[in-house]
N, C-alpha and C positions, 0 to 999 in steps of 0.2 A: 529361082535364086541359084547362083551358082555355088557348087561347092569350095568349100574353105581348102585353100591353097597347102598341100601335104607339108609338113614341117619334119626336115633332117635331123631326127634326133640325136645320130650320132654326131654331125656339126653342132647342135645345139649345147649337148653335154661338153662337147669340147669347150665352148666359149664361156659355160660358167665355173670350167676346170680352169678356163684363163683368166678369168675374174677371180676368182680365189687366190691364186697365181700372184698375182698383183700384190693384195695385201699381206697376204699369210704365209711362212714358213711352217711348213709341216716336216714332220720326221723324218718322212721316205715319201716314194709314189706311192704307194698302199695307201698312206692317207686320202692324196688326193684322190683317189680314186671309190674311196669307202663316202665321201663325203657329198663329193656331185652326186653319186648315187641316191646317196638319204636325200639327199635337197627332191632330188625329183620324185621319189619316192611318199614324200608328203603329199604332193598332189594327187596321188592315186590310192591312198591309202584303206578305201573301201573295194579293193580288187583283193586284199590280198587277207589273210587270217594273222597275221598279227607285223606289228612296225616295231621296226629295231629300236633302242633309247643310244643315241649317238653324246658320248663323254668326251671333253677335252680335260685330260688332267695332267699337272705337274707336280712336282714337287716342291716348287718355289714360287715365288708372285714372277712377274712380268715374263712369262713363255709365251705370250700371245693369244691364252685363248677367250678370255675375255672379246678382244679383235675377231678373233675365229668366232663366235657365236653370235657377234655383229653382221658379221658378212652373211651368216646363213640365214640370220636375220630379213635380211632386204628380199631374200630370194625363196620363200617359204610361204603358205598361206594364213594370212591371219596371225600372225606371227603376235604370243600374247606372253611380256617379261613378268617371271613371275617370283621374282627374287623374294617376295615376304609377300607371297601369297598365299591364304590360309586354306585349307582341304576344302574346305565347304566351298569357297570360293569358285575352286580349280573344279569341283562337283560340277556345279551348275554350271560354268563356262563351258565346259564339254558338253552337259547335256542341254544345253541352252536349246531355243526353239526356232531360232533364228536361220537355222541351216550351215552360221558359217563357225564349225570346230574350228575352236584354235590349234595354233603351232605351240606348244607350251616350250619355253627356253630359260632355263634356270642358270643364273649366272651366281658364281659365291656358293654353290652347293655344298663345301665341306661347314658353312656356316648353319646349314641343313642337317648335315647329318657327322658332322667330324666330331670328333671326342669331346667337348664341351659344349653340344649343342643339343644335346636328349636325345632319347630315341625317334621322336616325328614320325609314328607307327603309323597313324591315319595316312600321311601322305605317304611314307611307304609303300603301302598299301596300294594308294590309287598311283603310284607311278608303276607298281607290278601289275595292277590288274588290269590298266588299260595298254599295256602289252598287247593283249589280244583279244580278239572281235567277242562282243557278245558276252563280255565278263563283266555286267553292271554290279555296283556298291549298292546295299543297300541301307538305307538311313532312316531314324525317325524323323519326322517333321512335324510341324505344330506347336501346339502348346498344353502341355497337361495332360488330361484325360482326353484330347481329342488326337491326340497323333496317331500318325499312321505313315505304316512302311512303304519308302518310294523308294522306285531302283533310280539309280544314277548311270548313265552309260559314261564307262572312262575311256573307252579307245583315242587315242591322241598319240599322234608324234612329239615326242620330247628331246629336247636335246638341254645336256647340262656343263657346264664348265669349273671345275672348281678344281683344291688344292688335296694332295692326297689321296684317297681311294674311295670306292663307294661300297656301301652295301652289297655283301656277296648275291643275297638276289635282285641288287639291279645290277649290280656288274654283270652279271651271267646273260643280263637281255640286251647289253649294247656292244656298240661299235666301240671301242675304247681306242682315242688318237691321245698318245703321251707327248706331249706340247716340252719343248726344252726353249731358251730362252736363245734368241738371235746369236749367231756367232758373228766376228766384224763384220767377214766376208758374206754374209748372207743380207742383202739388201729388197728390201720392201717401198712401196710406194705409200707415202701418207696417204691416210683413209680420212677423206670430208666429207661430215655426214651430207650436209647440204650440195654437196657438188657430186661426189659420186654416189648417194644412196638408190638415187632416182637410175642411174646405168642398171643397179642390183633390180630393181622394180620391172623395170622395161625386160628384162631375162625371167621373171619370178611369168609377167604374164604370158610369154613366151612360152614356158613350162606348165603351166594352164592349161595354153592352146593346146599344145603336142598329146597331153595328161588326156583331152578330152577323144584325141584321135588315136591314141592307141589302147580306150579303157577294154576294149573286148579281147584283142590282143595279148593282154594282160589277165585279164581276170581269171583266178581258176588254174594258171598255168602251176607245174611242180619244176623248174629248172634245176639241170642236171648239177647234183653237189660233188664240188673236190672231192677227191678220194681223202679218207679219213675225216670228212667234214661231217657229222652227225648231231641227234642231238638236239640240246640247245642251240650250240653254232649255228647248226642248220636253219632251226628257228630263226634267229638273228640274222642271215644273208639269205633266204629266201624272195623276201620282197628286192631286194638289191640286186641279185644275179637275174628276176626278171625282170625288171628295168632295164639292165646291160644286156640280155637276149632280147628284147622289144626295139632296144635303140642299132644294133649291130656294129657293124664297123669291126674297130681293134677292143669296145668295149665290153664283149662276154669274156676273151682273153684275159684282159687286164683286169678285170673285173673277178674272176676266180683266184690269179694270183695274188690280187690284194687281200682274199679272204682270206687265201692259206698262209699269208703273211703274218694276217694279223687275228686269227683264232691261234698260231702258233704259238707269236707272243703272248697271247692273253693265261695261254698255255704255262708259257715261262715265269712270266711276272706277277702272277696273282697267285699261283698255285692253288686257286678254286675257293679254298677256306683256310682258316688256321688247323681244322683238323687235320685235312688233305699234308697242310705241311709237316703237320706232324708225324702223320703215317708213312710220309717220305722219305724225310730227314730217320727215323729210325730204318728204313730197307737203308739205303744209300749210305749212311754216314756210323749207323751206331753200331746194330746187328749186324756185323762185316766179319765172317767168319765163324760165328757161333750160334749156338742153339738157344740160347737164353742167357741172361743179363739182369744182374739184383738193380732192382729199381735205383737206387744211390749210387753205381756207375750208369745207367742208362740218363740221369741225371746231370750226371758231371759230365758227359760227355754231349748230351745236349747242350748245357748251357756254356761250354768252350765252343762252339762252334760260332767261323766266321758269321757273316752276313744272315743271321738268323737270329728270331725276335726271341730267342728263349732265356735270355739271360735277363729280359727288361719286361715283363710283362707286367703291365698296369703300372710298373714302377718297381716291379721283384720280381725275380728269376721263377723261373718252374717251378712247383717244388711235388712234392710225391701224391698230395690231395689231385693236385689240378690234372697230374700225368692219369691218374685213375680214372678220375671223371668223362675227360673228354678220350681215353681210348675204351670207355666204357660203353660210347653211344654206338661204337660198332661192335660189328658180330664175327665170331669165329665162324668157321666152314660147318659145323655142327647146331648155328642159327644160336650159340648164347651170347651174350656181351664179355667182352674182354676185359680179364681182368689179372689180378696178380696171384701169384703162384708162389706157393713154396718153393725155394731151390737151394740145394745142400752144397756149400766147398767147403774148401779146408777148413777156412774161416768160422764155420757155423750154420746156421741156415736163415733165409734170406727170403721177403718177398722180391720178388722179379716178375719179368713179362719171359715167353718162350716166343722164338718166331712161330712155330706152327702154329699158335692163336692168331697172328697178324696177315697171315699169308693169304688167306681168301679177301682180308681187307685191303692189302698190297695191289690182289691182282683187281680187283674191284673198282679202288677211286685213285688209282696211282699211277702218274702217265711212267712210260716205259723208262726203265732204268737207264740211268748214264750209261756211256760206254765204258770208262776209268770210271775205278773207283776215288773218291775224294782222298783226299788228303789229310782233314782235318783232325782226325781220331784217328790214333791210331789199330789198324785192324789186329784183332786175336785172330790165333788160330783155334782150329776147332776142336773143343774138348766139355765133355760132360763136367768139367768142373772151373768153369769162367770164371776168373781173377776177377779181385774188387779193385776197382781204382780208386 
């Protein structure tokens, strides 16, 4: 029997970069290029220690990703919508016996997990732990007095689309493409399912074949990370940049700079957590010249600040409970939890925060300082006895 004829992966990725092409506007190249990656990346996904979770989100309805999570649709295996599907469900479909893992693809995810939909901690759960190889759920089963502990194996490729943000630890494991909505000029080819799905399918087996010829290739490999790529990140484009080293061409190239594109942004836009932003926004904007600050100006000056959620949380601004708590959960350079301090001015004396409590937490979870200083607050100068505002 003769051998099965070598298949061009870097032609191949191209053609389903031109397929996407077709229906979808995406933001930049970065996207296209993070996304053909994931698509092939499904196919192989017992090479590698863990699969990235690929997000399309916007801010408003019709950006396309809905469209976008159809088209990866056609081109993935076993491709399984799991829009109101319940944890137990998505358990057993992964670890089914059958051999064929779904593709799981969540459309409407902020209806999952946005501010008036509950926490959904089980499934949580199983969309972090099947992250990576080898991390089964374990559940009881049966009924009564006979149950007993089965593991669930969660490893799956998932991809979700929805409105707004996700969960800091799933955001942390995916590709995140921010979907903005067609401009005139930006023109797409109507997507039928019945006329073009079948093109996606004929590429999806195409992607199979290639999946089956380069599994050694692949497997096992550590492809070299962007400088400053660590980490989590790293995590999350590991299986990706060896896909774009296995397929070659311009795609290990384009393939790094999409990363550093879009770990940058993820960098920018998320700011990791709400504490991360917190611990920010006080180096950058508040502590700008001083040694310490009575909680009631480190307040007022938080909750004046542009494009920043501290004026509106839950429904009401910061206020001195909440500033304690959550700079409590980290630690001074001396390993205690931070916390407030006496501080004497003219005025009288005062709890406050000091930087030198904050500085080990600064240099810790806090990407590098701006170059300019903001604008927003006005900066003091430096003196043992810090004005109230």
């Amino acid at each position: 029997m003769n051998a099965p004829h070598a298949i061009d992966g870097a032609a191949l990725l191209d053609e389903v970069e031109a397929f996407h092409r077709r229906f979808n506007v995406f933001p930049h190249e970065a996207a296209y290029v993070a996304v053909v990656l994931w698509d092939a990346h499904t196919h192989l996904l017992d090479c590698f220690e863990s699969t990235p979770r690929l997000a399309f989100l916007s801010p408003e309805p019709g950006s396309g990703k809905s469209r976008a999570l159809e088209i990866v649709e056609t081109l993935v295996p076993n491709p399984m919508a799991a829009v109101d599907a319940s944890p137990a469900a998505l358990f057993r479909a992964v670890a089914g016996v059958d051999g064929k893992r779904p593709t799981i693809l969540f459309d409407e995810i902020d209806t999952i997990f946005g501010p008036k939909a509950g926490e959904n901690e089980q499934l949580r759960g199983f969309i972090n732990a099947g992250h990576r190889r080898n991390r089964p759920m374990f559940r009881c089963v049966g009924d009564g007095a006979n149950q007993t502990v089965q593991a669930f194996h969660s490893y799956a490729a998932v991809a979700v689309a929805g409105l707004g943000s996700l969960p800091d630890t799933i955001r942390d494991r995916s590709v995140i493409i921010r979907m903005r909505r067609r401009a005139r000029n930006e023109k797409v080819e109507p997507y039928r399912t019945r006329i073009h799905e079948k093109e996606g399918f004929a590429l999806r087996d195409r992607l199979a074949a290639w999946a089956e010829q380069v599994t050694e290739r692949v497997m096992g490999v550590w492809p070299e990370m962007p400088e400053g790529v660590t980490d989590r990140p790293a995590d999350v484009w590991e299986p990706l940049l060896a896909i774009a080293d296995a397929v070659g061409g311009a795609w290990p190239e384009r393939a790094r700079e999409a990363c550093v594109t879009l770990v940058k942004a993820a960098q920018t836009t998320d700011k990791h957590s709400l504490g991360i932003r917190l611990l920010t926004d006080l180096r950058d904007h508040v502590l700008i010249g001083v040694d310490k600050l009575p909680t009631i100006a480190i307040l007022d000056r938080l909750n004046a600040l542009d494009d920043a959620p501290w004026a509106d949380l839950d429904g009401k601004p910061l206020d001195n409970r909440r500033l304690a708590r959550m700079l409590g959960e980290y630690m001074t350079a001396d390993n205690i939890p931070i916390k407030s301090r006496n501080i004497r001015t003219a005025g009288g004396v005062f709890k406050g925060f000091h930087a030198d409590d904050l500085a080990d937490a600064w240099a810790r979870y806090c990407p590098p300082p701006v170059q300019e200083p903001a604008t927003s607050a006005t900066p003091l100068q430096p003196s043992s006895e810090p004005l109230l505002l």
